[in-house]
N, C-alpha and C positions, 0 to 999 in steps of 0.2 A: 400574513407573513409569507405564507406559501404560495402566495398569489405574486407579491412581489417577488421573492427570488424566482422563480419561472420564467416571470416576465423580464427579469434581469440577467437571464442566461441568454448569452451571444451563439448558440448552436440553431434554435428554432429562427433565428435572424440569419445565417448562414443558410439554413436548409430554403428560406425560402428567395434570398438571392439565389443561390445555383438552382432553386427549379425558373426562377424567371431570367438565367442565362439558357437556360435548357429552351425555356420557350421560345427567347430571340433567336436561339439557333435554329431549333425547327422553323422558325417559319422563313428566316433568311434561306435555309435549305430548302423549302417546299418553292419559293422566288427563283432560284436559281435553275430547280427542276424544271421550274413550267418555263422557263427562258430559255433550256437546252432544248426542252421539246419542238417548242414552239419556232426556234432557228432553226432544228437541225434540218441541213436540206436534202441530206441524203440516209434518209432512216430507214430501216428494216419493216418498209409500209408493208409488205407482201406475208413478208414472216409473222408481223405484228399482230396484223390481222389475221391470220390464220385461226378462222374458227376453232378447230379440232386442237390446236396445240394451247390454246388459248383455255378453251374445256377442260386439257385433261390437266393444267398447272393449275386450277384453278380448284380441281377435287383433290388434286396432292397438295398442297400446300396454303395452309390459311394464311399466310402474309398475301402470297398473292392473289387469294380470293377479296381479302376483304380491303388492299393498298394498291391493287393494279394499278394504276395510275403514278402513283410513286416510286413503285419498282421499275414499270417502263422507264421514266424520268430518269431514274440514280441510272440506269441502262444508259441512257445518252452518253450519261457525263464520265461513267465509269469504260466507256468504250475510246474519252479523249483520254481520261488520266491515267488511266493504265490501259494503254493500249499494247506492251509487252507482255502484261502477266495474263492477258485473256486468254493464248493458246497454253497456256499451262493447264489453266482452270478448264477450259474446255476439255483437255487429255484428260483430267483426272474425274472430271462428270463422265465419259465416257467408261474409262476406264473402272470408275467404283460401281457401274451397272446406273445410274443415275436416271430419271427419264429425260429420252431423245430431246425431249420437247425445251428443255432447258437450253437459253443459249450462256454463255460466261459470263457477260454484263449483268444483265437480271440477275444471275444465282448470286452473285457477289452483291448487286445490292439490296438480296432479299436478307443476307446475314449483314449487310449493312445497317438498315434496318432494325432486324433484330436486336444489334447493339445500341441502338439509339434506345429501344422502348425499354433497354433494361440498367442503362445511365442511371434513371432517376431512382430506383433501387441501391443501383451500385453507390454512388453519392450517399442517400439516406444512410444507409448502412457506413460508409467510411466516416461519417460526422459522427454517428452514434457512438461509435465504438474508439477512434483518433482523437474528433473532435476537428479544427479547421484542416490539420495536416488532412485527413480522410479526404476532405474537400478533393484535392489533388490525385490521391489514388483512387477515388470514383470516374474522376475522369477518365484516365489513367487505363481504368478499367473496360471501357469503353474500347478504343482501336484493338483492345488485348482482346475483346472478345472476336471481332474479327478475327486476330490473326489465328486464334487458337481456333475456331471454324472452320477456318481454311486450310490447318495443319490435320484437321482431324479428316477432312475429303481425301489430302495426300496420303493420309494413312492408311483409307480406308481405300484409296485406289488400288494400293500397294500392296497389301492381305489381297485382294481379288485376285492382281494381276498373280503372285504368287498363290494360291488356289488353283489357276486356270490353268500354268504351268504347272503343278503338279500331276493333274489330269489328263493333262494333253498327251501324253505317251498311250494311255490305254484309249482314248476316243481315235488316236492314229490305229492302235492295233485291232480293235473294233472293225475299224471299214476295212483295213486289210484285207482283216478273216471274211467278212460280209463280198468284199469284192472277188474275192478270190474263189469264193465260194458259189460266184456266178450272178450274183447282185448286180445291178446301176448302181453308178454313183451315190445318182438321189436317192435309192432304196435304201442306200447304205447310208447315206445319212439321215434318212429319216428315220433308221432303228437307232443309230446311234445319239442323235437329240434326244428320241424318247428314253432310251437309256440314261441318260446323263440330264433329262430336263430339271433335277429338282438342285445341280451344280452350276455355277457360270461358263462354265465350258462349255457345258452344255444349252445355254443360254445365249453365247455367242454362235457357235455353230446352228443354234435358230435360226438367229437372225439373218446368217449367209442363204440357211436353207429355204427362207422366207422372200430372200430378193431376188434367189436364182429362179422362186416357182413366180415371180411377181415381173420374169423377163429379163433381170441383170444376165451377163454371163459368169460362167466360174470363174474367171479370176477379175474379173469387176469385184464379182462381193466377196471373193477372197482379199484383194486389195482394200476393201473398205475397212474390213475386220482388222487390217494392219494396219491401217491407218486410225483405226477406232481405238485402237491400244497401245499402237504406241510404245512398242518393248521390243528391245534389240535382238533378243531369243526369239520373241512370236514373230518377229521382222525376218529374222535370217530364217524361220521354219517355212512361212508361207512364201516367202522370196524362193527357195530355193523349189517349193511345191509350183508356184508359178513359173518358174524357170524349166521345169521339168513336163510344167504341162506344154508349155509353149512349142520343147522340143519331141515333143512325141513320146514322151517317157511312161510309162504306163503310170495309173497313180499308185494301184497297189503297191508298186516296188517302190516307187516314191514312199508311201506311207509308211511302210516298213520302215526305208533307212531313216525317215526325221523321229520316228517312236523311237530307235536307236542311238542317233543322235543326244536327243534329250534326256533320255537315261545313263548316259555317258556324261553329261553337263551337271546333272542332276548329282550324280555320285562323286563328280567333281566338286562342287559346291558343298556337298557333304563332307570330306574330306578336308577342302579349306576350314570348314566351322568350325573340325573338331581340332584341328593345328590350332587354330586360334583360342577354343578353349580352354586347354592346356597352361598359355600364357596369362590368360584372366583369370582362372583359378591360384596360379600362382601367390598372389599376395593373401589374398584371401586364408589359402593355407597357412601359411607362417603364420601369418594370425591368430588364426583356429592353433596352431602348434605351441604358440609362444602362450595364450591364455592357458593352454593345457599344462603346460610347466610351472606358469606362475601356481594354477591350482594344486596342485602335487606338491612344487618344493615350495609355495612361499608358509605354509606353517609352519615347517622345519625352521626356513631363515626367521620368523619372526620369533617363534620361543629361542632362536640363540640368542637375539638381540638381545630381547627382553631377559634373560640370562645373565649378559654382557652389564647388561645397565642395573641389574641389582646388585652385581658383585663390585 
């Protein structure tokens, strides 16, 4: 009897239609892959191949150790389909510290990916627990993982970039004091990296310091660091540090006024927060004020009631 109802429950005959849609999809998706590769006539052969970036996404990340092939692929297709959201994705790889070696296509289809191999989970579980409706929010679940990936990179770009700016006022006043004190430049930023190496501030100012000893000039890998981030603060700081190197402006004094600047920004920004707490507190309070009275006076109102209604 227990054999028959089991066998008469329509949920193990749903789980295993959606895992053989799951398979038609994979494999129409792995067809379309190798049909993007395989036309694309103008592919990132140079970049692709790149030993060295190839190696080191390969020790960071096991989708693309053991799916290279598929991630290139969703790469193709993911550089026709969203060809506007890749320089966003590329600012915020940059910007959450990300390795270089990553380009936008791949990282979006290595969480593409990821949401595919956790579908047949996502499903199992919505059947279990819904029953057919589950069917739908397993799917459902799927693009949701993507998106929620890709919000958590913007977030996590966003905590850095704010980090990097909070720091930046002392790694200016660092070289200041270093320059002023009869330092080089590069002397001064090589105490100040070491200083700051175990912060992102200190992490980007590396990397400037690593392309000016590797032959860039200062405002080459000054501009790159601006353009690596991508923030209209770090933008107007190093804009105005390249403007002032261009015109013969010492950096010291340079460095001084942008550490100024940004503590001025900074205590701005503090000042908005707290105006605006003020108003979000607001309801909150009454709240807090109005349950406070309810607890005080409502035993008084109910023994009158209950008073009222014996007499």
């Amino acid at each position: 009897m227990f054999l028959a109802q089991s066998t008469s429950s329509p949920f193990p005959l749903l789980q295993v239609i959606a895992c053989l849609m799951l398979a038609i999809g994979l494999f129409v998706l792995a067809r379309a892959v190798q049909s993007a590769v395989a036309d694309d006539p103008d592919g990132d052969d140079t970049w692709r191949h790149d030993q060295l970036r190839i190696a080191e996404l390969r020790r960071r990340s096991l989708v693309y150790r053991f799916l290279q092939p598929l991630v290139v692929g969703l790469g193709q297709i993911n550089r026709r389909a969203f060809r506007d959201s890749l320089p966003g994705i590329l600012r915020d790889i940059h910007a959450a510290g990300l390795p270089r070696f990553w380009t936008p296509q791949e990282y979006l289809g290595t969480i593409q990916i990821l949401a595919v191999m956790l579908t047949p989970a996502y499903i199992y579980i919505g059947l279990d627990l819904a029953g057919p409706p589950g069917l739908l929010g397993g799917l459902i679940a799927g693009p949701a993982t993507v998106w929620l990936l890709r919000r958590r990179l913007a977030q996590k770009a966003a905590l850095r970039l704010f980090r990097i700016k909070q720091r930046l006022p002392f790694l200016l006043d660092l070289l200041t004091l270093l320059m002023e004190a009869g330092a080089t430049f590069l002397q001064s930023l090589e105490e100040s990296v070491a200083e700051f190496r175990d912060h992102p501030v200190g992490v980007e100012f590396g990397r400037v310091l690593s392309e000016i000893n590797m032959g860039k000039s200062r405002i080459g890998a000054l501009e790159a660091m601006r353009d690596r981030l991508d923030d209209p603060e770090v933008t107007s700081i190093i804009g105005s540090i390249i403007q002032g190197e261009t015109l013969g402006t010492p950096l010291a004094r340079l460095f001084r006024t942008q550490a100024d600047v940004l503590r001025i920004k900074r205590t701005q920004r503090a000042e908005t927060i707290a105006g605006e707490a003020g108003v979000k507190m607001l309801l909150p309070s009454v709240l807090v004020m109005a349950a406070t009275v309810l607890i005080i006076l409502g035993p008084f109102v109910l023994s009158f009631i209950y008073v009222d209604l014996m007499e």
